[in-house]
N, C-alpha and C positions, 0 to 999 in steps of 0.2 A: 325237784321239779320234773315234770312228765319231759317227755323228748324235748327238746330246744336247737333249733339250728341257728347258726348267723346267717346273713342276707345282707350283703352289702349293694347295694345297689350302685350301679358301674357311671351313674354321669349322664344317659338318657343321651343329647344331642351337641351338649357342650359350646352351644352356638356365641355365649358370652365369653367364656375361652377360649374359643377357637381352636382347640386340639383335646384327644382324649384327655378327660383331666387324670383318669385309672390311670393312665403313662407318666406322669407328672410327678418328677426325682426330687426327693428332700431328705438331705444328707445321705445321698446315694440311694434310695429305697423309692418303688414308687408310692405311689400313694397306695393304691392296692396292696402293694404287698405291704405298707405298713398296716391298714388296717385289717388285714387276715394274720401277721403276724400279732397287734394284740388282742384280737378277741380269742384265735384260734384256741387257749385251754380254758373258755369257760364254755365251750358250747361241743355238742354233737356233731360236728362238722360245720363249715365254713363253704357258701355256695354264693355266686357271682351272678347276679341279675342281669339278665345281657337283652337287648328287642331284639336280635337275631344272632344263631348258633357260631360257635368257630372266633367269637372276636377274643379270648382269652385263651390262647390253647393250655394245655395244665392246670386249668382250674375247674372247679362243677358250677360248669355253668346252669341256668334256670334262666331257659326261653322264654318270655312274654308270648302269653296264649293271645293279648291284645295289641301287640305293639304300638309305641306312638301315647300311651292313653296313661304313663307315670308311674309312679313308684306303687301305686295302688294295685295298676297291674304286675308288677312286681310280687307285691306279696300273694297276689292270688296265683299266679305261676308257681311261688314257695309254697303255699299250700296244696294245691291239685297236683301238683310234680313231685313230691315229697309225703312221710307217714308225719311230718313234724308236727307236734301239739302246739308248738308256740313258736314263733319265728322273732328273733331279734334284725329288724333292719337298722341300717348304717348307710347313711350317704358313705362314698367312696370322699367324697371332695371335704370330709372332715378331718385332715392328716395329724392335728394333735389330740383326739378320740382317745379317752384311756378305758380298760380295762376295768379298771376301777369304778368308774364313772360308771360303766353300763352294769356290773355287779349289783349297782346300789336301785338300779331299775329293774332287774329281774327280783329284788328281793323288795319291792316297791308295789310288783304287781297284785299279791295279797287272792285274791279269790276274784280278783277281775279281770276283763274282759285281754283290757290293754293298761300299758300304764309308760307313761310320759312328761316328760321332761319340762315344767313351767316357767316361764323367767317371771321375774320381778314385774315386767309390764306386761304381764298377762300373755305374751307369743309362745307359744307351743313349740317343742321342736321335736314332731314325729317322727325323724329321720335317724334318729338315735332313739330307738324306743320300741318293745315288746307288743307283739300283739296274739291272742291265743284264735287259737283254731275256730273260736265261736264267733270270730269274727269274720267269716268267711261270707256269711249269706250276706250281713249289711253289706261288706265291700263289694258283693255281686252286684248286688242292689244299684251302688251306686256309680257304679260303672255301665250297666244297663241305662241307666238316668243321665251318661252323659258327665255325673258330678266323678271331678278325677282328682280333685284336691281332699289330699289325707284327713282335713278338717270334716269334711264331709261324711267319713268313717267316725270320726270321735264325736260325734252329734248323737252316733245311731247304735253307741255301744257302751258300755258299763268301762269306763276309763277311770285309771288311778290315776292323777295328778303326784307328780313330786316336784314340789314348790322348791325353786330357787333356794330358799331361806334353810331350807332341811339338807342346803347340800355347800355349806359353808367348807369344806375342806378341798373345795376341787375352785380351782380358775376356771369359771363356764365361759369365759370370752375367749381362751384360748382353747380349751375342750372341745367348745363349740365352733370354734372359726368355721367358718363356712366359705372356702373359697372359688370364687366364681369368677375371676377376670384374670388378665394376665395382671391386672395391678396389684393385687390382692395376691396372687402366687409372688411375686419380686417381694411382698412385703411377709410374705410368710418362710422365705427362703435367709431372707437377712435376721428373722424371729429367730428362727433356729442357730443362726450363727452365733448369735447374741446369747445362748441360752446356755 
């Protein structure tokens, strides 16, 4: 596959948590650095989505040319800041995120655009999910328009779907946890004890 970087993107405001969720320790690791530790050997480098420089010292960080405007501006920062052909992003707030999992999406994306993550009722989860360089101009687009929700990218570009069903060897409830409040961290802290 042409260049490919990871992008994990750091959390934005974390106003439902109330603290960087990127700082947020399970089983001594933060989140961050678990999710740079497993993507870090399938990709060209591992770079941190920050709205302004300096809040990660030791990492490459990738400034939001938009701040404030989401993960959209995220990846247009990984693209204009970066030679990368395809950028893999990763919420940071996904701390049981495997390697594996994102494998089966870079070998998913086929001759398209982007390619993402379906569940069983239809939700999308662009935040673990590939997107190539020809997506740049839609995301311009729709950032210029105000529309900042990644849905709005996958309307306006040549998306591979990988359906739930095709991905029976992975737990996507825990893959996919998505944690957002402090309640949701005390339950994914006691997950991992249990594990």
């Amino acid at each position: 596959m042409e260049r490919t970087i990871g992008v994990i993107l750091s959390g934005g405001q974390s106003r439902r948590m109330g603290r960087d969720k990127a700082g947020l320790s399970l089983a001594g690791q933060s989140f961050l650095d678990r999710m740079t530790k497993e993507l870090s050997p399938l990709f060209d480098g591992i770079y941190v989505s920050v709205d302004r420089p300096g809040r990660y010292p030791g990492c490459r960080e990738l400034p939001d040319l938009r701040p404030g405007q989401g993960p959209l501006a995220g990846l247009e920062a990984a693209f204009l800041r970066t030679e990368a052909e395809a950028v893999f992003l990763a919420a940071v707030d996904l701390p049981f995120a495997c390697s594996g999992l994102a494998e089966r999406v870079l070998a998913g994306v086929g001759d398209g655009e982007a390619c993402v993550i379906r569940r069983r009722g239809g939700e999308a989860e662009p935040l673990f999910a590939l997107y190539r360089r020809s997506c740049l101009e839609p995301l311009n687009a729709c950032l210029d328009e105000g529309r900042r929700a990644v849905k709005a990218l996958l309307d306006r570009v040549d998306c591979r779907w990988l359906e739930e069903e095709e991905l029976p060897e992975f737990d996507l409830e825990r893959a996919l946890w998505n944690v957002n409040t402090g309640a949701e961290f005390r339950r994914a802290v006691e997950s991992e004890k249990e594990k």
